[in-house]
C-alpha positions as a Markdown table, in Angstrom:
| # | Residue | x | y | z |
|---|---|---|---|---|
| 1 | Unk | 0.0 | 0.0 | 0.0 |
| 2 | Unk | 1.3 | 3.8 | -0.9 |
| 3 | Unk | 1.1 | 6.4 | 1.4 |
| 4 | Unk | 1.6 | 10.4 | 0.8 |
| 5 | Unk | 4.6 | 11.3 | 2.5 |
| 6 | Unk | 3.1 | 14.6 | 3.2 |
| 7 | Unk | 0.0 | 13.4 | 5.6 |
| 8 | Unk | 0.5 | 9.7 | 5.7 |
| 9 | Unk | -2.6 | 8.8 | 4.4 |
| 10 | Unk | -2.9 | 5.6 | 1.3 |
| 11 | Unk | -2.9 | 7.0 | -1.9 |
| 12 | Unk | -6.7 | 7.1 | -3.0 |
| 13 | Unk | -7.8 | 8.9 | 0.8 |
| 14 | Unk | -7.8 | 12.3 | 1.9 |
| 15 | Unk | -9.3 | 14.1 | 5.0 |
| 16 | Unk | -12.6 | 15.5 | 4.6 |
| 17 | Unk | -11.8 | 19.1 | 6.1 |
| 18 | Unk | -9.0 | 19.4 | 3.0 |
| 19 | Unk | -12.3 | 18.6 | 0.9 |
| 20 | Unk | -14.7 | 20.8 | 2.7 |
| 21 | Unk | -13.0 | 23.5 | 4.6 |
| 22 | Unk | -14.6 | 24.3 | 8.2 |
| 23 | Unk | -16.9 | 21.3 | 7.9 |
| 24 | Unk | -18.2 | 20.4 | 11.9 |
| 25 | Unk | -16.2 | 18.0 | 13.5 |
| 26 | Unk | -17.6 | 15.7 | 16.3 |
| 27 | Unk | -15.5 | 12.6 | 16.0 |
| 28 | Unk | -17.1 | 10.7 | 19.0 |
| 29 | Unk | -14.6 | 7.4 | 19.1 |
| 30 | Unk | -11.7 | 10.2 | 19.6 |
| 31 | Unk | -13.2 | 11.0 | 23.0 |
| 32 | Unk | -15.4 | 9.3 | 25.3 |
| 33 | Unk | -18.7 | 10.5 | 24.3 |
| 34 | Unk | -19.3 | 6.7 | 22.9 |
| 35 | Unk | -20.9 | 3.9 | 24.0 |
| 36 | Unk | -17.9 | 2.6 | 25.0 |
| 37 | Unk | -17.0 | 5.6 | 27.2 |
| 38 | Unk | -13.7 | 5.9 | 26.0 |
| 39 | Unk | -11.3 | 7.1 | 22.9 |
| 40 | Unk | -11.0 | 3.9 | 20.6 |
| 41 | Unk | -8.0 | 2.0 | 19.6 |
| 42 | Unk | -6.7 | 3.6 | 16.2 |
| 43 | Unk | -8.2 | 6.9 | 17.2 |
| 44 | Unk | -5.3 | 8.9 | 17.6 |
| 45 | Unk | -6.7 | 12.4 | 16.5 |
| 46 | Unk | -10.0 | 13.7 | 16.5 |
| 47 | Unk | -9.8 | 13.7 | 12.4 |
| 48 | Unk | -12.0 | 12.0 | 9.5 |
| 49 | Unk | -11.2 | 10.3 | 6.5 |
| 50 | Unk | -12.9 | 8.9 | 3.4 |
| 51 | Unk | -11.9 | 8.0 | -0.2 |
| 52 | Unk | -11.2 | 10.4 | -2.8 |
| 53 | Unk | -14.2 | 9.7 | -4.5 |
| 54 | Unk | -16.6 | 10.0 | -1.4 |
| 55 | Unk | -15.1 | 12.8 | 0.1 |
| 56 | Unk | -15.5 | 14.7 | -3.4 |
| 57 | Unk | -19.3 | 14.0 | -3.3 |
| 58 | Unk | -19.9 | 15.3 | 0.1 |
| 59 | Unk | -18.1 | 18.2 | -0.7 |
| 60 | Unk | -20.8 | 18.7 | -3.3 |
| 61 | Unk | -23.6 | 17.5 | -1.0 |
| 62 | Unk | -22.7 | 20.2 | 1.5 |
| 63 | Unk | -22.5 | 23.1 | -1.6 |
| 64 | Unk | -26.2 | 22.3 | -2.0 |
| 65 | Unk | -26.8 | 22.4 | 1.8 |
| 66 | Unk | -25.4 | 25.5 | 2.0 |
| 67 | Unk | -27.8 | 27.0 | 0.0 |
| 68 | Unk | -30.7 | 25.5 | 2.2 |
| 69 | Unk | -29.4 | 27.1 | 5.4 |
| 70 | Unk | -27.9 | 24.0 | 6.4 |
| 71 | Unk | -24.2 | 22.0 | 6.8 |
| 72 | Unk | -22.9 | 18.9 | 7.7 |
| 73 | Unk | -21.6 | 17.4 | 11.0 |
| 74 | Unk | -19.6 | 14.4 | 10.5 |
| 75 | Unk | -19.4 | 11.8 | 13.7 |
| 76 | Unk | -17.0 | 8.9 | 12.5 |
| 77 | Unk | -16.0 | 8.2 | 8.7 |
| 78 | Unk | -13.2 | 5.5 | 7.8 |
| 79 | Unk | -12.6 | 3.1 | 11.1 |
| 80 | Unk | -9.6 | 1.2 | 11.3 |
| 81 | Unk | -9.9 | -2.5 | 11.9 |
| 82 | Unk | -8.1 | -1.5 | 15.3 |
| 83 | Unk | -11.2 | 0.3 | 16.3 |
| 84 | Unk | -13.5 | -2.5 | 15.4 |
| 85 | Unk | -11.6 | -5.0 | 17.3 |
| 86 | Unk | -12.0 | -2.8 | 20.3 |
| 87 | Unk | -15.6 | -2.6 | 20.0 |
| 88 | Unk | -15.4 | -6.8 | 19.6 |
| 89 | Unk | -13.6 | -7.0 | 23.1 |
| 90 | Unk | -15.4 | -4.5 | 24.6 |
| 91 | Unk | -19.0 | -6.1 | 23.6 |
| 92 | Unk | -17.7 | -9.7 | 25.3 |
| 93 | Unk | -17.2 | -7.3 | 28.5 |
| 94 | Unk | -20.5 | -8.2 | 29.8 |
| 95 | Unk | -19.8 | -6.4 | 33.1 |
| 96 | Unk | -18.9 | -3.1 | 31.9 |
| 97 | Unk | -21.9 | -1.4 | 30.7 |
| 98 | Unk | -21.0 | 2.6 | 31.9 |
| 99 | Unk | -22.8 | 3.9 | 29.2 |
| 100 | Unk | -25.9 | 1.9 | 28.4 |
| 101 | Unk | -28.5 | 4.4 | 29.6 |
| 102 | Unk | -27.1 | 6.8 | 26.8 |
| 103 | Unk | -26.6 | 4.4 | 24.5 |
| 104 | Unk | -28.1 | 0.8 | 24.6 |
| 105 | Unk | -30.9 | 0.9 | 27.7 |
| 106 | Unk | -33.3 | -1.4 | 26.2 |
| 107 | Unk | -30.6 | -3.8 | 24.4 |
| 108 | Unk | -28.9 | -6.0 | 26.9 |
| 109 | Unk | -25.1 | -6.0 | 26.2 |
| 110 | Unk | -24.8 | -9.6 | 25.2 |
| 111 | Unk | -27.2 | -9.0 | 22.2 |
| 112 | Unk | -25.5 | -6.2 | 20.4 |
| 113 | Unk | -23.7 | -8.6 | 17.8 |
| 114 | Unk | -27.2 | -10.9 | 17.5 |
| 115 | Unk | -29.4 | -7.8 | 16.5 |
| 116 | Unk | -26.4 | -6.5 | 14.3 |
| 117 | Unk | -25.2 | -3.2 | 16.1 |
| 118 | Unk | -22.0 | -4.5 | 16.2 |
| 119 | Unk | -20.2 | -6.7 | 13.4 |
| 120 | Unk | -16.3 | -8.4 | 13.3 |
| 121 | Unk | -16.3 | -6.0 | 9.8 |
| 122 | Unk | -17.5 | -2.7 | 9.5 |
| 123 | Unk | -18.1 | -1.2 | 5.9 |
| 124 | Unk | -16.5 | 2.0 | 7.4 |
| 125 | Unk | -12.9 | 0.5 | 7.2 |
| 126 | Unk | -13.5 | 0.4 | 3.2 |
| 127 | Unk | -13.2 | 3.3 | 3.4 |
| 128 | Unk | -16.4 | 5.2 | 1.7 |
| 129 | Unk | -18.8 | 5.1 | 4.4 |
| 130 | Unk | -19.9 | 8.1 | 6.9 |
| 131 | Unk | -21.8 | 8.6 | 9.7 |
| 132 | Unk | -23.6 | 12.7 | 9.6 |
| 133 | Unk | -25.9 | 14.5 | 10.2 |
| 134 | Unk | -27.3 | 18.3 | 9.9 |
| 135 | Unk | -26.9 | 21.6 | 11.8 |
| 136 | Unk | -27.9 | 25.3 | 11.5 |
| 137 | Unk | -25.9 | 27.4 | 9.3 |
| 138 | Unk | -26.8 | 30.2 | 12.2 |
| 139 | Unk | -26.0 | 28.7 | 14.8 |
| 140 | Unk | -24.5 | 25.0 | 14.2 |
| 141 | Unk | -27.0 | 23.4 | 16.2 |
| 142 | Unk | -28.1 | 20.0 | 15.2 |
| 143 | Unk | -31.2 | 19.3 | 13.0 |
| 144 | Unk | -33.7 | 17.3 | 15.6 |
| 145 | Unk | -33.7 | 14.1 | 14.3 |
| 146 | Unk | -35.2 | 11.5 | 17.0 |
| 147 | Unk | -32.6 | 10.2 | 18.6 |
| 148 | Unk | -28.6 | 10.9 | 19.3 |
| 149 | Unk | -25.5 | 9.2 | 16.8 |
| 150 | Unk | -24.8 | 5.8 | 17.9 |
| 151 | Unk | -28.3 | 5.0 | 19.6 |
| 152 | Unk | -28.6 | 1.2 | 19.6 |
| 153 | Unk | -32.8 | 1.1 | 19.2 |
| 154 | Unk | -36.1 | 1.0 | 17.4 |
| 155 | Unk | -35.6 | 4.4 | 16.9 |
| 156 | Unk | -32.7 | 5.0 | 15.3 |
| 157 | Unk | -33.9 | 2.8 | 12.0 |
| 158 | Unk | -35.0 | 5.6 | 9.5 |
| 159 | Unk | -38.9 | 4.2 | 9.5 |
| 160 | Unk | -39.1 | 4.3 | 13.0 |
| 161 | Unk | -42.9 | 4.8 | 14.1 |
| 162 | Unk | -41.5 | 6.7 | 17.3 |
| 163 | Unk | -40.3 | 9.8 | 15.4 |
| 164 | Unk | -42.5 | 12.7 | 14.7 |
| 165 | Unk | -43.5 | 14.1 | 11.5 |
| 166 | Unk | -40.8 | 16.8 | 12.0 |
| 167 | Unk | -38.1 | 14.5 | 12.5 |
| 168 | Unk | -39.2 | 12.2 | 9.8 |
| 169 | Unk | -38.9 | 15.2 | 7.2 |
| 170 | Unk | -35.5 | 15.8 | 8.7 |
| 171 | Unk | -34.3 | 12.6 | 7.8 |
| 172 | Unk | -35.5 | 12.8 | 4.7 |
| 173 | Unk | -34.0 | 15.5 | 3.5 |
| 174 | Unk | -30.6 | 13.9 | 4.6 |
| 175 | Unk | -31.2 | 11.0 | 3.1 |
| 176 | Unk | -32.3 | 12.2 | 0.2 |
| 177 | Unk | -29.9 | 14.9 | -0.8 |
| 178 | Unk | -27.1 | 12.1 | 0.6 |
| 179 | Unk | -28.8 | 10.0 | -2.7 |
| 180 | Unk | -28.9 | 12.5 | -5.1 |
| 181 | Unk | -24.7 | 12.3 | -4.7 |
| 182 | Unk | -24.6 | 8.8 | -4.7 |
| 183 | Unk | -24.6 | 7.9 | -1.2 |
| 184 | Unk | -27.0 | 4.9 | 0.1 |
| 185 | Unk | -28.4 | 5.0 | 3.1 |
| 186 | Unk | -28.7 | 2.2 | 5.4 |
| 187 | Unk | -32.2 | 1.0 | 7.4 |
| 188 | Unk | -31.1 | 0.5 | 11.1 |
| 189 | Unk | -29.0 | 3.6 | 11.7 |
| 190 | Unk | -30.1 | 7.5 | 10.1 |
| 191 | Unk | -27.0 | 9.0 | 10.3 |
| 192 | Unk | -24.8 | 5.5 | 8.0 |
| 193 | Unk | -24.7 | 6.0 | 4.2 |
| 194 | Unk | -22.0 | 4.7 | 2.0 |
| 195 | Unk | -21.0 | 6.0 | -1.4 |
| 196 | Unk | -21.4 | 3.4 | -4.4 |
| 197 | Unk | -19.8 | 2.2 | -6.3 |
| 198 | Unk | -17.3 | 1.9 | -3.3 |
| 199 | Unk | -13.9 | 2.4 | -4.4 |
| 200 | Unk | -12.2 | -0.7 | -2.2 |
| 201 | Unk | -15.6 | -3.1 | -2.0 |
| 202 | Unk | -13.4 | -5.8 | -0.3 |
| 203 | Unk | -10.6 | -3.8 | 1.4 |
| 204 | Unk | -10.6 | -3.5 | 5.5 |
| 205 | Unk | -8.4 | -1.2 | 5.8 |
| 206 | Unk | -6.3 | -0.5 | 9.3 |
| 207 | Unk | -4.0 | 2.5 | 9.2 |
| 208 | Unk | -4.8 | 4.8 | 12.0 |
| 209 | Unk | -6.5 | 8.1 | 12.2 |
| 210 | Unk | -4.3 | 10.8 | 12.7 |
């Protein structure tokens, strides 16, 4: 694998802030406002990074927000296989459960793999997936969408029937302006799309983020 001597990323990535200057930052697993509670293995700066390909198209997908009144707020993009593993040996941690009543309080621990919030391979270490959402030009407050990033429930899945018909419309006008530049969205979680065709379909990538 190349890397650019100048910011060691693999040739074919780039940081999404170089794409789209001033874009909002929250990158949760760089902290420990996660469900883990904790910064993530691999996490070594609070930085996010996609393909070439997708970070060009959300570059143009926050252009058109722009004009709308709104911008992006990215949460976690490419994830090193690192950070995967940690969420592995963390979800066999049955005893440590610090943050389940912000994250998981009506999913007990030991069935966060069985209902699929949790998988041995994530699609973000291919490097073209995202997890967003939307704030406020004004103000960069977030968009009200029905529940927080990372929520492991019924209502995090983009037809939930718990949402109201504000927040629905909310998600649908991420969803479908994500579309429109070739991002798909994914059922169980609002803020997940992935750009298609995906650049490296059957690459897990594990460099770090930094």
């Amino acid at each position: 694998m190349a890397f650019s001597q100048a910011d060691k990323l693999p040739d074919g990535f780039t940081y999404i802030d170089r794409e789209i200057p001033g874009v909002v930052y929250e990158i949760r697993y760089a902290g420990s406002n996660n469900f883990i509670g904790k910064p993530v293995d691999g996490y070594k700066r609070a930085q996010a990074i996609l393909s070439k390909p997708a970070a060009e198209a959300l570059a143009r997908v926050q252009k058109e927000l722009i004009q709308k009144d709104y911008m992006l707020k990215i949460f976690d993009a490419y994830r090193p296989q690192t950070a995967v593993n940690h969420f592995i040996e963390w979800a066999r941690d049955t005893s440590d459960t610090l943050m389940k009543q912000d994250f998981y309080p009506d999913v007990p621990k030991r069935d966060l793999f069985e209902r699929g919030y949790i998988a041995s391979r994530s699609g973000h270490s291919r490097g073209s997936t995202v997890d967003l959402t939307l704030v406020h030009v004004g103000n960069c407050e977030e968009v009200d969408m029905g529940s927080t990033y990372d929520f492991f429930g019924e209502i995090s899945h983009h037809n939930s029937a718990q949402v109201t018909q504000t927040q629905k419309r909310n998600r649908e006008l991420l969803k479908n302006i994500m579309r429109k530049y070739g991002f798909r969205s994914y059922s169980e979680e609002w803020w997940h799309y992935t750009f298609t065709p995906e650049p490296y379909p059957r690459t897990y990538f594990d460099f770090p983020v930094e």
